[in-house]
N, CA and C atoms as a LAMMPS dump frame, in Angstrom:
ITEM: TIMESTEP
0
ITEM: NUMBER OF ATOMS
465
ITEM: BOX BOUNDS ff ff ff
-5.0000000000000000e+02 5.0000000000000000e+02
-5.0000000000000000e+02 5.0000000000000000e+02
-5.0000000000000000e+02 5.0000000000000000e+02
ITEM: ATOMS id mol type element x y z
1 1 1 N -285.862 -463.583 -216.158
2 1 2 C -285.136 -462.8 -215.169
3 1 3 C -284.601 -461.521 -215.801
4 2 1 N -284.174 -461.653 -216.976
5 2 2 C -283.289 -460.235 -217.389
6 2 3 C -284.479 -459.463 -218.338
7 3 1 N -285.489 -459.953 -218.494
8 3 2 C -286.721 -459.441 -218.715
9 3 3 C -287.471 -458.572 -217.653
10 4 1 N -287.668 -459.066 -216.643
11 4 2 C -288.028 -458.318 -215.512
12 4 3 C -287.234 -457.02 -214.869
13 5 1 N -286.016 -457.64 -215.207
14 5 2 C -284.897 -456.383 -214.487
15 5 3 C -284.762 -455.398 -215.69
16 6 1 N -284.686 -455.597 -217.271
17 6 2 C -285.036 -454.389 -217.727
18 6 3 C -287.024 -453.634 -217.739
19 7 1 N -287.913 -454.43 -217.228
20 7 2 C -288.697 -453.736 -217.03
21 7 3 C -289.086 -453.287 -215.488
22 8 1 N -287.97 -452.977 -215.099
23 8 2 C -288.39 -452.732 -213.328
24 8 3 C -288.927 -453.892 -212.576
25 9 1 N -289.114 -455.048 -212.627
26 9 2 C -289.751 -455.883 -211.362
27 9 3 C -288.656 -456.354 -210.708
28 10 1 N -287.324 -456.091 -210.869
29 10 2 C -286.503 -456.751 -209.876
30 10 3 C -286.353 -455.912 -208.6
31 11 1 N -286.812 -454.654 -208.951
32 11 2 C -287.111 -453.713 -207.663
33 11 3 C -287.995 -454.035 -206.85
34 12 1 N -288.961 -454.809 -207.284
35 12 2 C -290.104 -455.393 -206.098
36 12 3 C -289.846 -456.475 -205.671
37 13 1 N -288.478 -457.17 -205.91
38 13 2 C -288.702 -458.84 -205.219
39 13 3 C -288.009 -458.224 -203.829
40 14 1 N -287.995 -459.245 -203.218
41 14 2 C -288.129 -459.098 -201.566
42 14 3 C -286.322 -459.541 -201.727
43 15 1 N -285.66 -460.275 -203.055
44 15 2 C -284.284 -460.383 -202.813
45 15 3 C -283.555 -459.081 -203.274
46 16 1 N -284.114 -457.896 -203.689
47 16 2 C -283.908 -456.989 -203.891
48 16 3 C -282.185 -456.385 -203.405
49 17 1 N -282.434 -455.949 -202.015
50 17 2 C -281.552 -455.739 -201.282
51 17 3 C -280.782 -456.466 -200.713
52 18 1 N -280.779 -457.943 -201.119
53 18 2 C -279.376 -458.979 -201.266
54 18 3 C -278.597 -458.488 -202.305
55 19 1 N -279.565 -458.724 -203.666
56 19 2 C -278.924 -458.244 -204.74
57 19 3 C -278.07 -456.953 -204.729
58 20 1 N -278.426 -456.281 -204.26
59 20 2 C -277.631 -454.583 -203.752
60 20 3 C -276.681 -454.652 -202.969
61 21 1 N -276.607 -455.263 -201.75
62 21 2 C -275.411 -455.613 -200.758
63 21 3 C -274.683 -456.549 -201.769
64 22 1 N -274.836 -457.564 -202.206
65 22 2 C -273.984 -458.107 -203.098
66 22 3 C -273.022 -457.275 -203.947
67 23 1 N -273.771 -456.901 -204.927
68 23 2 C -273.223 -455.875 -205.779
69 23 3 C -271.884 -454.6 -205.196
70 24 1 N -272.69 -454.677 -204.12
71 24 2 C -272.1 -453.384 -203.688
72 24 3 C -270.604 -454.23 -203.167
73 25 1 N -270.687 -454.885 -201.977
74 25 2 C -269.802 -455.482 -201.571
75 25 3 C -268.721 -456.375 -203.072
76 26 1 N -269.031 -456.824 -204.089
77 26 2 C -268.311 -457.068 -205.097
78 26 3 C -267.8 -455.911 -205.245
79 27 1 N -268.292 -454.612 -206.068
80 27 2 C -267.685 -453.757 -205.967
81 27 3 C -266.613 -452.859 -205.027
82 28 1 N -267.05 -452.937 -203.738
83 28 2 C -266.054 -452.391 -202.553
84 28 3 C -264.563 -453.213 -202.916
85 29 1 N -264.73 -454.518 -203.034
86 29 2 C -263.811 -455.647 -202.628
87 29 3 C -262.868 -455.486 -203.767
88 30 1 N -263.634 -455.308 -205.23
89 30 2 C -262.53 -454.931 -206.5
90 30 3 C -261.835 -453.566 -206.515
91 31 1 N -262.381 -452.51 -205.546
92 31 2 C -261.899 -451.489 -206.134
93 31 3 C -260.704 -451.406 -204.548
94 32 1 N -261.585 -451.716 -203.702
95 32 2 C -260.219 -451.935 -202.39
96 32 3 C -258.903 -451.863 -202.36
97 33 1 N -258.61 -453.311 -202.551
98 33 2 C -257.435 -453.579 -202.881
99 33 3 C -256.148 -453.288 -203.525
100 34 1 N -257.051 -452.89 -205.202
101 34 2 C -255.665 -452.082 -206.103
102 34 3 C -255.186 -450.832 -205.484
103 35 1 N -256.843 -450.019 -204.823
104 35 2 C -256.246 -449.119 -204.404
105 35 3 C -254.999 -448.763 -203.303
106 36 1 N -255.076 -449.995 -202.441
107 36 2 C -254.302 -449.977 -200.994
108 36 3 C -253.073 -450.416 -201.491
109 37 1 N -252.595 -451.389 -202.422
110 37 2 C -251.571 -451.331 -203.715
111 37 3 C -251.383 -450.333 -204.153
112 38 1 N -252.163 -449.379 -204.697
113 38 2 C -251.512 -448.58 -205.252
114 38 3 C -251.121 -447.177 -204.168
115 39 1 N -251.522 -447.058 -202.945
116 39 2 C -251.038 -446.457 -202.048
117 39 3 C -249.924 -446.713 -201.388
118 40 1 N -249.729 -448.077 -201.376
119 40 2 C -248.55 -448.537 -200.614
120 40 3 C -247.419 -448.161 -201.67
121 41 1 N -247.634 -447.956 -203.317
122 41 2 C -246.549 -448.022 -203.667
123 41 3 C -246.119 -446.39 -203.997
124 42 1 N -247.118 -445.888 -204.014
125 42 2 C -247.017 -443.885 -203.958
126 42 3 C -246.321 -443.608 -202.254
127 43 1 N -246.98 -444.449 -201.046
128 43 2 C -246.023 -444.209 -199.924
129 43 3 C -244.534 -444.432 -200.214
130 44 1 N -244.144 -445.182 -200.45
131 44 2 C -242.778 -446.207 -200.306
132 44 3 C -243.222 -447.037 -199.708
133 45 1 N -244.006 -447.875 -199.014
134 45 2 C -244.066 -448.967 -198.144
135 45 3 C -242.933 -449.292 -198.129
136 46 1 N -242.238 -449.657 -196.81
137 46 2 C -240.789 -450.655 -196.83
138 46 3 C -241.318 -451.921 -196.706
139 47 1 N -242.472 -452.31 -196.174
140 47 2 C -242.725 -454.306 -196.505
141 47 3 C -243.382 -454.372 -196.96
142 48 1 N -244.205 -455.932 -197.203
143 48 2 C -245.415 -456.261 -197.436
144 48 3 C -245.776 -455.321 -198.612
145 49 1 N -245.302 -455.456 -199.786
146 49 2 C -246.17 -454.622 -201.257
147 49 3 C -246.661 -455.822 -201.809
148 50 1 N -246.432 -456.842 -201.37
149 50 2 C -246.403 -457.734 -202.785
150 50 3 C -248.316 -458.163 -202.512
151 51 1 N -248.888 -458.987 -203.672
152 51 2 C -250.265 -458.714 -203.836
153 51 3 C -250.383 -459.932 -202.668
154 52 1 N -250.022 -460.714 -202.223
155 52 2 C -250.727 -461.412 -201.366
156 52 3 C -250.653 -460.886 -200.083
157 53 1 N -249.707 -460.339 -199.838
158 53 2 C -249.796 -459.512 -198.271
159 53 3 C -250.792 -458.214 -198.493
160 54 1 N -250.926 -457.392 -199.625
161 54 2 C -252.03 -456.464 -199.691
162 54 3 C -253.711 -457.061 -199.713
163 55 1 N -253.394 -458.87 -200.242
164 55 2 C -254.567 -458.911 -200.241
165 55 3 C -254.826 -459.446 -198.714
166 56 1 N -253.9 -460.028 -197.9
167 56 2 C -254.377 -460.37 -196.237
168 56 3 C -254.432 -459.255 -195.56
169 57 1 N -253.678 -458.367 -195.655
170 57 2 C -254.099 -457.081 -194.926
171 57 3 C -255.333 -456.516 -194.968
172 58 1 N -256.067 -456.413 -196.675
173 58 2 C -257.574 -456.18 -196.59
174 58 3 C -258.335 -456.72 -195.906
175 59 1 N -257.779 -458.18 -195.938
176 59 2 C -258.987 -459.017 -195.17
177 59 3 C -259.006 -458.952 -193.903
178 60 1 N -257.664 -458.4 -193.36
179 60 2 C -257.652 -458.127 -191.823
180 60 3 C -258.486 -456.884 -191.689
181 61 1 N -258.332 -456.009 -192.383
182 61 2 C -259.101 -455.043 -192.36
183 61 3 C -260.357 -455.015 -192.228
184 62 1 N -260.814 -455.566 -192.994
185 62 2 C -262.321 -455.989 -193.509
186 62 3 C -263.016 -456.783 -192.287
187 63 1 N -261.994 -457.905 -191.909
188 63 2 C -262.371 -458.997 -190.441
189 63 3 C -262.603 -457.827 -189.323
190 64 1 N -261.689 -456.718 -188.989
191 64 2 C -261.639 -456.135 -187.87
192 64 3 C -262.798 -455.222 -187.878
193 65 1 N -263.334 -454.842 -189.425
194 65 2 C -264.505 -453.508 -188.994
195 65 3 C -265.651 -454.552 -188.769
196 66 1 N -266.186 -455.449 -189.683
197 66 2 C -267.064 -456.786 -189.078
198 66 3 C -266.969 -457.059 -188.012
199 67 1 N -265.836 -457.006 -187.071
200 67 2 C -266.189 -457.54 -185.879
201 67 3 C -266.129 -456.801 -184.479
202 68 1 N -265.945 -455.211 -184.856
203 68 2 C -266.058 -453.826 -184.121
204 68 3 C -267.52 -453.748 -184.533
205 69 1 N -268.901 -453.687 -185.973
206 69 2 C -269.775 -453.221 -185.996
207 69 3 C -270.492 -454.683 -185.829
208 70 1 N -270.362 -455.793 -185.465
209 70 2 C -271.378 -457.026 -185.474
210 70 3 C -272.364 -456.842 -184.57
211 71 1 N -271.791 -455.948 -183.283
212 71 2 C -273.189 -455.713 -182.253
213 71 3 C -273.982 -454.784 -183.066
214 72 1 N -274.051 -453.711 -183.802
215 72 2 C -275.019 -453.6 -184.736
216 72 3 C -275.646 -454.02 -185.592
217 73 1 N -275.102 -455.221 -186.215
218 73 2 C -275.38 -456.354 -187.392
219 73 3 C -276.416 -456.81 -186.28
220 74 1 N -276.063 -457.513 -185.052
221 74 2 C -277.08 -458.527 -183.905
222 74 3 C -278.11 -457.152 -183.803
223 75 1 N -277.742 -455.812 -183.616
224 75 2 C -279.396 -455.157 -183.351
225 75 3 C -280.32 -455.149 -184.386
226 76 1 N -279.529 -454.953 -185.583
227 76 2 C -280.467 -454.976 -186.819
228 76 3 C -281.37 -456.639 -186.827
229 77 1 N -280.504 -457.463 -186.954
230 77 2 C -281.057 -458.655 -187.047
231 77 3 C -282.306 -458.753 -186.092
232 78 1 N -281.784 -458.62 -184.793
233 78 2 C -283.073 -458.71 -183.682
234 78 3 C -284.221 -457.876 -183.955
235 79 1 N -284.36 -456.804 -184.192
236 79 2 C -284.758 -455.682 -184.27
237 79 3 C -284.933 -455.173 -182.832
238 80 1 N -283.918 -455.144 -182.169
239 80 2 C -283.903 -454.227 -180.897
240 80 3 C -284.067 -452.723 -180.982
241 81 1 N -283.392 -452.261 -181.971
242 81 2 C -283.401 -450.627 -182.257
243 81 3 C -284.486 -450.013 -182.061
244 82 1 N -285.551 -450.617 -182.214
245 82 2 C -287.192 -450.007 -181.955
246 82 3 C -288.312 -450.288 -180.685
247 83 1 N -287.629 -451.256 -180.38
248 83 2 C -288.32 -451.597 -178.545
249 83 3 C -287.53 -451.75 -177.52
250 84 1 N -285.978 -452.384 -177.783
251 84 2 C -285.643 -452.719 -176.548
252 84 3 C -284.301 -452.046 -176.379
253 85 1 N -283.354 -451.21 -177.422
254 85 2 C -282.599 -451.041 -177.47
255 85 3 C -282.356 -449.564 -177.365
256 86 1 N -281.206 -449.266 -177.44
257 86 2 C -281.295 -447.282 -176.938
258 86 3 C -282.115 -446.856 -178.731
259 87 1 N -282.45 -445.618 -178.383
260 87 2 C -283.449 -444.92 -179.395
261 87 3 C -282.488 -443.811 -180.039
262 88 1 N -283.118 -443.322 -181.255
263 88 2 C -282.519 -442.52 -182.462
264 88 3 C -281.242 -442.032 -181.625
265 89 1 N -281.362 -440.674 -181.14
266 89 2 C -279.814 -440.02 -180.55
267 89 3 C -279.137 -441.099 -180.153
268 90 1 N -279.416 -441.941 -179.134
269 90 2 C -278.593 -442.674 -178.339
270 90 3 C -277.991 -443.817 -179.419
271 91 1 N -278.735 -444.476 -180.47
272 91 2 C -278.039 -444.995 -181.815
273 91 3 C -277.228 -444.639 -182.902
274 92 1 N -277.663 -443.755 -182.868
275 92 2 C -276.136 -442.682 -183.828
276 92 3 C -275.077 -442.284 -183.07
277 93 1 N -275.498 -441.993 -181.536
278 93 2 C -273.697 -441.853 -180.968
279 93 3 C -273.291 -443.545 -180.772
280 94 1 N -273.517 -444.027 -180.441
281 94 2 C -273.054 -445.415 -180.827
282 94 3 C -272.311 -445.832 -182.105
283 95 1 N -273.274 -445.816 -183.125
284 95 2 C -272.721 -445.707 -184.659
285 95 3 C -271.56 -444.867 -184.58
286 96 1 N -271.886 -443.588 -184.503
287 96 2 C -270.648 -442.631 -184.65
288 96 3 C -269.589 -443.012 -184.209
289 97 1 N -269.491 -443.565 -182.622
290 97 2 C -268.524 -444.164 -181.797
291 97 3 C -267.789 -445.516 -182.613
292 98 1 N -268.95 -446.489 -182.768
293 98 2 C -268.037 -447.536 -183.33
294 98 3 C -267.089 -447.146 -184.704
295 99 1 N -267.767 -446.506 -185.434
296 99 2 C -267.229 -445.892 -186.879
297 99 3 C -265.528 -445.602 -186.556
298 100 1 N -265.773 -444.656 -185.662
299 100 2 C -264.641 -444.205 -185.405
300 100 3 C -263.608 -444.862 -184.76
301 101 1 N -263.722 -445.716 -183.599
302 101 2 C -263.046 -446.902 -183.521
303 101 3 C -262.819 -447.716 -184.758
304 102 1 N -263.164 -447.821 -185.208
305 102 2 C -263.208 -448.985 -186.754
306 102 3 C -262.227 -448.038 -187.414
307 103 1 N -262.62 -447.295 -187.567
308 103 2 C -261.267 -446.23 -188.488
309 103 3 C -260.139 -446.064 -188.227
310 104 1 N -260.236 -445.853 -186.866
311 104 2 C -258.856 -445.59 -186.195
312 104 3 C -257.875 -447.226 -186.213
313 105 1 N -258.789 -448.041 -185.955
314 105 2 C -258.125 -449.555 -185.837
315 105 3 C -257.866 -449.497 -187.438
316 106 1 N -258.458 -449.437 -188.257
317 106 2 C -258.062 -449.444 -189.571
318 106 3 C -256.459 -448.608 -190.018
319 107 1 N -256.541 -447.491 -189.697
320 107 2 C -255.625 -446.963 -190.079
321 107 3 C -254.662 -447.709 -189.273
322 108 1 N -254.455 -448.161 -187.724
323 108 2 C -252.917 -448.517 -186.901
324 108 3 C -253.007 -450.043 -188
325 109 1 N -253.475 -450.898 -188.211
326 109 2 C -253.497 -451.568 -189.17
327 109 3 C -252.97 -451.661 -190.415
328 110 1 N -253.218 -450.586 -190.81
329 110 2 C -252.219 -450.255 -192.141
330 110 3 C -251.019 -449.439 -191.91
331 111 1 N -250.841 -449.071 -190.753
332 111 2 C -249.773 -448.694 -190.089
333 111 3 C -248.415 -449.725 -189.884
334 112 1 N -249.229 -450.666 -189.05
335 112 2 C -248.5 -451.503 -188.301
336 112 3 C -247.753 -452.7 -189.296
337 113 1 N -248.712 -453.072 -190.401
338 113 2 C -248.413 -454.534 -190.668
339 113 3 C -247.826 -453.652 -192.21
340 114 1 N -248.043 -453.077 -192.586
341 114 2 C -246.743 -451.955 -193.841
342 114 3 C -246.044 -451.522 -193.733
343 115 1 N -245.404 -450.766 -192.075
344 115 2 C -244.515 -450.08 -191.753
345 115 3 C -244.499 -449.036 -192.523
346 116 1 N -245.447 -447.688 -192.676
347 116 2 C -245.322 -446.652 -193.482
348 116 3 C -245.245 -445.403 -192.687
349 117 1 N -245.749 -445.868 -191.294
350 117 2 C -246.015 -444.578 -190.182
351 117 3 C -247.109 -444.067 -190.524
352 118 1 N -247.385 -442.489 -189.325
353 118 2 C -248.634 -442.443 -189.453
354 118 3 C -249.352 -441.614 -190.868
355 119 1 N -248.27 -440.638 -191.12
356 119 2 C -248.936 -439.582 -191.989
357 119 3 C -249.236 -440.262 -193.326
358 120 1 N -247.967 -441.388 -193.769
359 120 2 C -248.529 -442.325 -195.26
360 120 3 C -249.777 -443.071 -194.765
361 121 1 N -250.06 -443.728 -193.427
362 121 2 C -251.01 -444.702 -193.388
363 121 3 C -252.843 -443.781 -193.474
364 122 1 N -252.526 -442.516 -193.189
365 122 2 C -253.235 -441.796 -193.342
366 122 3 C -253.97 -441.201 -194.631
367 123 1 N -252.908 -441.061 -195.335
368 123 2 C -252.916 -440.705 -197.148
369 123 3 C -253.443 -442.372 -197.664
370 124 1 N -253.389 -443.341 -197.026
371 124 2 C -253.581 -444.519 -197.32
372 124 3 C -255.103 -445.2 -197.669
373 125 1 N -255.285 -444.458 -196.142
374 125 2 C -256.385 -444.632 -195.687
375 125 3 C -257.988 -443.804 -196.421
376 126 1 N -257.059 -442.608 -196.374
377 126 2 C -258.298 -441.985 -197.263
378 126 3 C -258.591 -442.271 -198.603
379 127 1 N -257.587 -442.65 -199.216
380 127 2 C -257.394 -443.292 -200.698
381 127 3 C -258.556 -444.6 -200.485
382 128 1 N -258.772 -444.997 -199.369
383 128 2 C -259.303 -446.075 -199.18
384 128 3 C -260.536 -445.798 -198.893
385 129 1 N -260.857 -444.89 -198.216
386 129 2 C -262.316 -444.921 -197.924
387 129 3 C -263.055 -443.478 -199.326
388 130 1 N -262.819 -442.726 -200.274
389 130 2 C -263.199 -442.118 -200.971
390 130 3 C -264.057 -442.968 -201.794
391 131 1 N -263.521 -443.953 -202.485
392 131 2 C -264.423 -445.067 -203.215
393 131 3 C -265.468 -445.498 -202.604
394 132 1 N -265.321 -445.895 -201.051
395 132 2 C -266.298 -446.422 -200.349
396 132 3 C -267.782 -445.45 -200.402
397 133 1 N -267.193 -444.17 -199.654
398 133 2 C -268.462 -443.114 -199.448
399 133 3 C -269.102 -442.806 -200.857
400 134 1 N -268.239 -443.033 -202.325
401 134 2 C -269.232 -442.602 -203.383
402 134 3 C -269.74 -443.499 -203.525
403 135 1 N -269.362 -445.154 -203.575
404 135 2 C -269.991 -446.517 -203.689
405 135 3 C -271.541 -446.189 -202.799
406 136 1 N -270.899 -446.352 -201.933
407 136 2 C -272.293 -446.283 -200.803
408 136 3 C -273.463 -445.036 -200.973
409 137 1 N -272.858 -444.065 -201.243
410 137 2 C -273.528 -442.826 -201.978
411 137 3 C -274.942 -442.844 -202.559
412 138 1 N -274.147 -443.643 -203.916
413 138 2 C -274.809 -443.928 -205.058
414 138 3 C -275.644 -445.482 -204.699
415 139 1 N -275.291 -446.356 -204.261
416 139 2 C -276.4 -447.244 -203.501
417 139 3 C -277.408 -446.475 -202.881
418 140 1 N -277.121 -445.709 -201.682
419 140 2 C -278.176 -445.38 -201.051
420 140 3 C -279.231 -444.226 -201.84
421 141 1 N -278.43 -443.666 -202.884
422 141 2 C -279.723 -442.913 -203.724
423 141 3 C -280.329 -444.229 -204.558
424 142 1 N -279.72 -445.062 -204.699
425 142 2 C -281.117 -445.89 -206.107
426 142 3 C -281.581 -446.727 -204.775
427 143 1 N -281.361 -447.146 -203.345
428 143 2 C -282.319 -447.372 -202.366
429 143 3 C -283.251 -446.855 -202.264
430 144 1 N -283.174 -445.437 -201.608
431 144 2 C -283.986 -444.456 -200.774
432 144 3 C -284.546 -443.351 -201.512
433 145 1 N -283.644 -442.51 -202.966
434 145 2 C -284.168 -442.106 -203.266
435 145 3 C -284.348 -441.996 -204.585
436 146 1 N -284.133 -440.791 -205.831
437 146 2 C -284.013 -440.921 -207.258
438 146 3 C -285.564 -441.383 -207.831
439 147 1 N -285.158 -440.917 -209.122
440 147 2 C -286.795 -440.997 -209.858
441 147 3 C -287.599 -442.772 -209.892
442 148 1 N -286.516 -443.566 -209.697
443 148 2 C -287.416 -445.16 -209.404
444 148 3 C -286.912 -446.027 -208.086
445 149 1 N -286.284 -444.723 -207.583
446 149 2 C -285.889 -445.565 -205.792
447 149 3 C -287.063 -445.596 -205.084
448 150 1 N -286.619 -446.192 -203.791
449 150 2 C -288.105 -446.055 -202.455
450 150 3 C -288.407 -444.921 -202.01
451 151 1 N -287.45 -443.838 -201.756
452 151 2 C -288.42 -442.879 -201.425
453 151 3 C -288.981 -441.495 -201.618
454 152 1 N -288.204 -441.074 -202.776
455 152 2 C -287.887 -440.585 -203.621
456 152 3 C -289.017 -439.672 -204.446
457 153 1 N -288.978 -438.58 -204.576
458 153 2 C -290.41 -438.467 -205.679
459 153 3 C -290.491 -439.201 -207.074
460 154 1 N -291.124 -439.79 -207.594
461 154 2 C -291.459 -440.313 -209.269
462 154 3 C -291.831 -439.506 -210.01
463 155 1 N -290.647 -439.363 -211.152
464 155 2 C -291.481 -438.622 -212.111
465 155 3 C -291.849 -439.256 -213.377
C-alpha cells in the first residue's frame, strides 16, 4: 500500500476520492474548532467558551449545513443532475441559494448559542470559513487539476 502511493497508483483506485473526502473532512474538523475557540475568545464571547460547548456548537453547525445541502447529496447520489433534474444554470442558482442559506443559518448560530451579536459572529464566521476555501482549494487542484491531477496538463 505505501508502495503504491509513493509510486502514484493510489490515484487510480476507484477508493481514491473516499480517501480525499476523508482527508479533507479530518482536516476541516481539526482545524474548525480551535479556530471558533479561538474567535470566541478574541470576541469576548459572554457564554459557552469552554471546549465542550465549542465543540457542540460545531457539530450543530456542521448537522445544520448537512441537512440544508442533503437534497444535493440525494441529486448527486441519484444522478438526477443530468436527466431528470434542473440543468447547469438552473443548478448553480440552487447551489448558490442553498450556500447562502447555510451561511446565513451558520452565522445566527454562532450568534445565538455564544451571545456575541452580529458583527463578532461575523468576524467569527469568516475566521471560519478562510481555512475551509483554501482546504477545499487545494483538494480541488490535486482532483481536477496540477501536473498529476485529472485534468490538468502533465508535464
Amino acid at each position: 500500500m505505501l508502495m503504491s502511493i509513493f509510486q502514484g497508483g493510489i490515484m487510480d483506485s476507484p477508493f481514491f476520492p473516499l480517501i480525499i473526502a476523508g482527508v479533507t473532512f479530518g482536516i476541516m474538523a481539526a482545524t474548525w474548532i480551535p479556530i471558533l475557540k479561538i474567535g470566541l475568545i478574541i470576541s469576548n464571547a459572554e457564554v459557552n467558551r469552554e471546549w465542550k460547548k465549542v465543540i457542540i456548537s460545531s457539530l450543530i453547525q456542521a448537522g445544520l449545513c448537512f441537512f440544508i445541502m442533503s437534497p444535493l447529496f440525494i441529486n448527486m447520489f441519484l444522478d438526477f443532475g443530468s436527466e431528470h433534474g434542473p440543468e447547469g444554470d438552473e443548478m448553480a442558482g440552487l447551489i448558490a441559494g442553498l450556500l447562502a442559506l447555510g451561511m446565513f443559518i451558520n452565522l445566527q448560530v454562532i450568534n445565538v448559542f455564544h451571545r456575541v451579536g452580529m458583527k463578532r459572529a461575523l468576524i467569527i464566521f469568516i475566521m471560519e470559513v478562510i481555512p475551509v476555501i483554501i482546504i477545499m482549494s487545494i483538494v480541488m487542484g490535486m482532483q481536477f487539476g496540477g501536473p498529476n491531477g485529472g485534468g490538468g496538463p502533465s508535464y
